[in-house]
C-alpha positions in Angstrom: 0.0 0.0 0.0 0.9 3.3 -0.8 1.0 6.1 2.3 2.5 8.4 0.7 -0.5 10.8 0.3 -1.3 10.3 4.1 1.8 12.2 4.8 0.0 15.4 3.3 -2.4 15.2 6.9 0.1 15.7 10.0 -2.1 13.9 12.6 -2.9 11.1 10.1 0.9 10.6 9.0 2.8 11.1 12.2 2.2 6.9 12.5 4.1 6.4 9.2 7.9 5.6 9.8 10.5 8.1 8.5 14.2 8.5 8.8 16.1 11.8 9.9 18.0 12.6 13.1 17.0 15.3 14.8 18.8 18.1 16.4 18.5 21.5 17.6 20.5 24.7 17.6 19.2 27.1 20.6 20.4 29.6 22.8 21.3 27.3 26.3 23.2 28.1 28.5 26.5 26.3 27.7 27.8 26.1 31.3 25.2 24.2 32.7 23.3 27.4 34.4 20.3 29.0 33.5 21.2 31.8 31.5 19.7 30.5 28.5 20.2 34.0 25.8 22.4 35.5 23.6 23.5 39.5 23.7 24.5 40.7 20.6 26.0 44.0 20.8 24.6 47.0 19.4 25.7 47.2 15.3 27.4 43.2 15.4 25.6 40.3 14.1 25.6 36.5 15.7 25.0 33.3 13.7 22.4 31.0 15.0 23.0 28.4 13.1 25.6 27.2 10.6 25.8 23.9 9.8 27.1 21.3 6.6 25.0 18.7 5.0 21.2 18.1 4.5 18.2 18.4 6.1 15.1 20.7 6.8 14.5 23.0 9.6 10.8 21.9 10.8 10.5 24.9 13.7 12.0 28.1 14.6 11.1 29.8 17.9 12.3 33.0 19.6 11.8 35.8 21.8 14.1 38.9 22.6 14.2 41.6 25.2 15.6 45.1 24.1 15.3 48.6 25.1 14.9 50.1 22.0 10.6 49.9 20.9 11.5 49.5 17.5 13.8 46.7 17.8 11.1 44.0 15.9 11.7 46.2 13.2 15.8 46.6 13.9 16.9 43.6 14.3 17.1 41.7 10.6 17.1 37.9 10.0 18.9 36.5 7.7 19.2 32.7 5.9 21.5 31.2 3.9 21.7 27.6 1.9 23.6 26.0 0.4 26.6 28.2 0.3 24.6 30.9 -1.6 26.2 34.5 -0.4 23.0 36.7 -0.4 20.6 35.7 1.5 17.0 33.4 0.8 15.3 35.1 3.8 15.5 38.8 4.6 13.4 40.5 6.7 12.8 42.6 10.4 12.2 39.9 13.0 8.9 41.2 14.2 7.3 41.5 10.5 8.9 37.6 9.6 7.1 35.8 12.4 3.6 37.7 10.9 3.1 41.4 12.5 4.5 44.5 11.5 5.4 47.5 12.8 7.7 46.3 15.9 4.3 45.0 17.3 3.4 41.9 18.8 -0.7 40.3 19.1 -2.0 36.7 20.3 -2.3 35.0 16.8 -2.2 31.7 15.5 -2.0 30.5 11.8 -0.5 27.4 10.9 2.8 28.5 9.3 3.2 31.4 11.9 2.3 31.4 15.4 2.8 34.2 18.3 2.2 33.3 21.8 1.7 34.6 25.2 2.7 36.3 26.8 1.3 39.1 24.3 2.5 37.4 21.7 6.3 37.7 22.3 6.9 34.2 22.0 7.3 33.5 18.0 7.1 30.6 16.3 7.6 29.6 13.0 6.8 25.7 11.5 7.5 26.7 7.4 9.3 24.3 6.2 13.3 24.8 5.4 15.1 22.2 3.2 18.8 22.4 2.4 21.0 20.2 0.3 24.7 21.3 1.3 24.1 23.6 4.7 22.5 26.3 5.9 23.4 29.1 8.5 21.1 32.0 10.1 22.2 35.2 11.1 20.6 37.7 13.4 21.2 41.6 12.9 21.2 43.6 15.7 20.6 47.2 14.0 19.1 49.0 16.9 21.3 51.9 18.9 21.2 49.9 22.1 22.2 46.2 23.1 19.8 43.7 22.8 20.0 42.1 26.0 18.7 38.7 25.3 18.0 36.3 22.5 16.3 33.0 23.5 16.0 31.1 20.0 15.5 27.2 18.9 15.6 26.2 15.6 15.3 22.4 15.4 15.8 20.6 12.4 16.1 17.3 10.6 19.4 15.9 9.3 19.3 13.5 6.2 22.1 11.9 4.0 20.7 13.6 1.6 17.2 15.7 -0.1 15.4 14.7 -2.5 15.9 17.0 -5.8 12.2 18.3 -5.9 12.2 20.0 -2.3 12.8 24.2 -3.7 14.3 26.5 -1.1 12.4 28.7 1.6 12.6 32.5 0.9 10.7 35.7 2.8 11.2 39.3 2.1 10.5 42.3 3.0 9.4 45.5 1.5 7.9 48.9 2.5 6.5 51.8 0.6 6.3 54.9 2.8 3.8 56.9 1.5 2.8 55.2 -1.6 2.1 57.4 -4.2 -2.0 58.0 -4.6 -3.4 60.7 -6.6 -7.1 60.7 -5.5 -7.4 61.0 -1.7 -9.0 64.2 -1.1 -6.3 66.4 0.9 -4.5 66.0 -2.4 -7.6 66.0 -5.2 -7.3 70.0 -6.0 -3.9 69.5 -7.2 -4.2 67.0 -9.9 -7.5 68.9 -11.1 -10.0 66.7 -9.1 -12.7 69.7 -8.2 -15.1 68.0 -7.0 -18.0 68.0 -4.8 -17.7 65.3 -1.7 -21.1 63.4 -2.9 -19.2 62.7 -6.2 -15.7 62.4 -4.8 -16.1 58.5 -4.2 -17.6 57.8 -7.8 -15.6 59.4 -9.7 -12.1 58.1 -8.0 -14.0 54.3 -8.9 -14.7 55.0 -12.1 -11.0 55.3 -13.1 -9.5 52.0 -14.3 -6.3 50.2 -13.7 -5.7 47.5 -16.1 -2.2 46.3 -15.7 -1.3 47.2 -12.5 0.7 50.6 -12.8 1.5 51.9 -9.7 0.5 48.9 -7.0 2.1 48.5 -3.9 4.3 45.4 -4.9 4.8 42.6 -2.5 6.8 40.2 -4.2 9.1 40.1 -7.5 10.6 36.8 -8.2 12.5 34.8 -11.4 12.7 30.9 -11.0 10.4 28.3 -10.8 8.5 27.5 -7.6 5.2 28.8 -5.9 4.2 31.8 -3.9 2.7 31.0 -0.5 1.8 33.8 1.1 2.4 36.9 2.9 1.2 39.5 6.0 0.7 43.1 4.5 0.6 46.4 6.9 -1.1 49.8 6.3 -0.7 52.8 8.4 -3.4 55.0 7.5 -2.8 58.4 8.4 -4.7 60.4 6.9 -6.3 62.4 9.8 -10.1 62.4 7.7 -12.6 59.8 9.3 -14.1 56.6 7.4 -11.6 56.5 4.6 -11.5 52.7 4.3 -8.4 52.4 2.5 -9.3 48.8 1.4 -10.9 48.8 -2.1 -7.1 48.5 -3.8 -7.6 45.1 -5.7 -5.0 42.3 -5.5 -3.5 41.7 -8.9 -1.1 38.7 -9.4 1.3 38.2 -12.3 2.6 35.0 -13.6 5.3 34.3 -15.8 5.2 37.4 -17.6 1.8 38.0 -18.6 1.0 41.7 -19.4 -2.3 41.8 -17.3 -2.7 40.2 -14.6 -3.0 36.3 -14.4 -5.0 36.5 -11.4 -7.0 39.6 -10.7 -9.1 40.4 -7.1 -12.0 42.3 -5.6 -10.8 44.0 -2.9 -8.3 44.3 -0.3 -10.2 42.4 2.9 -11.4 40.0 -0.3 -7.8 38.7 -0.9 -7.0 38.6 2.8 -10.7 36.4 2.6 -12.2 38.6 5.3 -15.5 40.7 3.8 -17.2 44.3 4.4 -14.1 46.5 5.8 -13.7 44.5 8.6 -13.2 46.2 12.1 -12.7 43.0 14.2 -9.1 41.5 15.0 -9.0 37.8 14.2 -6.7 34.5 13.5 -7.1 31.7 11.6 -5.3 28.7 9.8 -4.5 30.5 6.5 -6.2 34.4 7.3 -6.5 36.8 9.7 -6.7 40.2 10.9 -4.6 40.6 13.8 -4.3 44.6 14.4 -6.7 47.0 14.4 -6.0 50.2 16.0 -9.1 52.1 14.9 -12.5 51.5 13.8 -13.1 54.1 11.1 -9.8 52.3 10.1 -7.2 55.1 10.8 -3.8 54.1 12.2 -2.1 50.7 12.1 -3.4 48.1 10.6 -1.9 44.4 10.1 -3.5 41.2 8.1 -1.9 37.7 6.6 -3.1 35.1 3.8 -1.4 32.4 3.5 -1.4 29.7 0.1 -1.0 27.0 2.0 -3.6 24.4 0.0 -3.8 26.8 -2.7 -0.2 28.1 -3.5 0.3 30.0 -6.7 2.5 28.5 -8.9 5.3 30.1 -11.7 7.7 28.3 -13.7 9.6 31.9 -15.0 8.6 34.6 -12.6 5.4 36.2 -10.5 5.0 39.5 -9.6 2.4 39.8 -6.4 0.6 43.2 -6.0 -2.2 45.0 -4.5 -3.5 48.4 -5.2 -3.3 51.2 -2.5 -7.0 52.0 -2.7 -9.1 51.8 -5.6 -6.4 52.4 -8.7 -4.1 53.5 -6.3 -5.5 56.7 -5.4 -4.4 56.7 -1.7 -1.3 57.4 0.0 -0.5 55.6 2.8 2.4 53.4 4.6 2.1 49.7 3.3 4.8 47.4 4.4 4.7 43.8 3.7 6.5 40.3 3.9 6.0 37.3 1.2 7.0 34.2 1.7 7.3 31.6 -1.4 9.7 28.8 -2.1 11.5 28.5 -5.9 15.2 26.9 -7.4 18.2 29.1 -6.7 19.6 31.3 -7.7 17.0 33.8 -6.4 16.5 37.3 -7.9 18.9 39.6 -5.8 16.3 41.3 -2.7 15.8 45.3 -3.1 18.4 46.8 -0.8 17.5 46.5 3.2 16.6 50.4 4.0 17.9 51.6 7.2 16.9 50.7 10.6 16.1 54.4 10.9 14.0 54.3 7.7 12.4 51.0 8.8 10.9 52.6 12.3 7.0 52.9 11.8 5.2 56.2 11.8 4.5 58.1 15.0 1.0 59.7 14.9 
């Protein structure tokens, strides 16, 4: 008989035997005692793991205490395989484990996870093959020391991989403000006159065909599939009830002029409905930060492609517009996670920690 399909069901093909040693990198204390962290220095950078040989890292798990408020956002991680020299995962260690601006929220999905106690402990199960090695660094870019790192990353060693697993990768991006034409402080000066009764229908009845101007989330080259990301807007604009969610998600694949996959709606692609004003978390959605109801301020939401990942064999370009046709300007940050064959297109530059800090109202 055949299992191998049961092993797509965790509960269901835990029974099944399997090979693989397992071990752990973490941060214990190597003397026996109980000081179980890591410092890293202000401006230095420690590797968490460096290793030779194949596997796949089943579970990461961290938490870190710092002065600085930003430091989610200051402190980068970094992964390597294989021997590559730039790096498959880049990203602020707040927005990689799901949440964005150097915050932290109660949430569960199934790839991401943080926990109590208010969501500091973060947890990630994606997983990580390698074929030759793999090592993860951890950026301290805050002005300050972080004072402790408490990390495990457990893994599986295997003689060797088989040739279909493709490589983990997560980025990050920001756009601060993106550029909208439309939103009403800002109408008068690209000729919009108008009238507030018409303001809304007349910003909808402009099209957007191909995508010029979206907030991009992802830009890759390769074969593989993208599955998923968490996505951040700060809106603020200091006018009431501007819902800043009618920017469609429009999805490229393998070079296709329009897009291959076109949405509804912002809350639509994040599977949510009706500008929703309630924080919650599931398996592969959620909307885990909410800091006003006519939507103002910070906002943070994931969708994950877990059972339906989006597939490319050349290149996918993942985007969503900042309101409808991009008329609004606000701070959208994002992280996408995917997995494709190296090489990798090179990542956009990591802006400074300074540049990276969220808005302050």
């Amino acid at each position: 008989m055949d299992y191998t399909n049961e092993l797509n069901s965790p509960l269901r093909g835990i029974a099944r035997a399997r090979s693989g040693k397992r071990r752990r990198e973490s941060s214990w204390d190597r003397t026996g005692g109980n000081k179980d962290s890591v410092r890293i220095p202000a401006g230095q950078t420690i590797t968490v793991m460096d290793i030779e040989g194949a596997g796949i890292i089943s579970h990461i798990w961290c938490t870190i205490n710092c002065e600085d408020r930003y430091a989610l956002r200051k402190v980068v991680l970094r992964m390597f395989w294989d021997g590559e020299t730039t790096p498959s995962v880049e990203c602020p260690l707040g927005d990689f484990f799901g949440i964005g601006f150097a915050r932290t929220r109660n949430f569960a999905s199934l790839p991401l996870v943080m926990s109590s106690q208010d969501g500091k402990g973060m947890n990630c199960y994606f997983p990580m093959p390698f074929a030759e090695g793999a090592r993860i660094e951890v950026v301290n870019e805050c002005d300050v020391e972080v004072h402790a790192l408490y990390y495990y990353i457990d893994y599986e060693l295997h003689g060797l991989i088989d040739e279909g697993w493709l490589r983990f990768h997560a980025q990050w991006r920001r756009e601060n403000p993106t550029e909208g034409w439309g939103d009403e402080s800002r109408a008068k000066t690209v000729g919009l006159n108008l009238m507030p009764t018409d303001y809304g229908r007349e910003i909808w009845k402009t099209p957007n065909l191909k995508g010029e101007g979206n907030y991009v989330i992802l830009e890759a080259r390769g074969h593989g599939h993208y599955v998923g990301c968490n996505l951040n807007i700060d809106r603020f604009t200091s006018q009431k009830n501007i819902w800043y969610g009618e920017g469609d998600d429009m999805i490229f694949i393998d070079g296709d002029e329009y897009p291959t996959l076109n949405g509804t709606g912002t809350e639509d692609y994040f599977n949510m409905a009706w500008a929703p004003r309630e924080e919650n978390s599931s398996l592969y959605h959620g909307l885990t930060l909410i800091e006003s109801r006519d939507w103002r301020g910070k906002n943070s939401m994931y969708r994950f492609h877990i059972e339906d990942p989006i597939c490319f064999e050349s290149s996918i370009r993942v985007t969503i517009e900042h309101g409808h046709a991009n008329n609004l300007s606000n701070d959208y940050s994002s992280t996408a996670y995917w997995y494709q064959s190296e090489p990798h297109l090179e990542f956009p530059r990591m802006v400074s920690a300074k540049e990276r800090e969220p808005r302050v109202d």
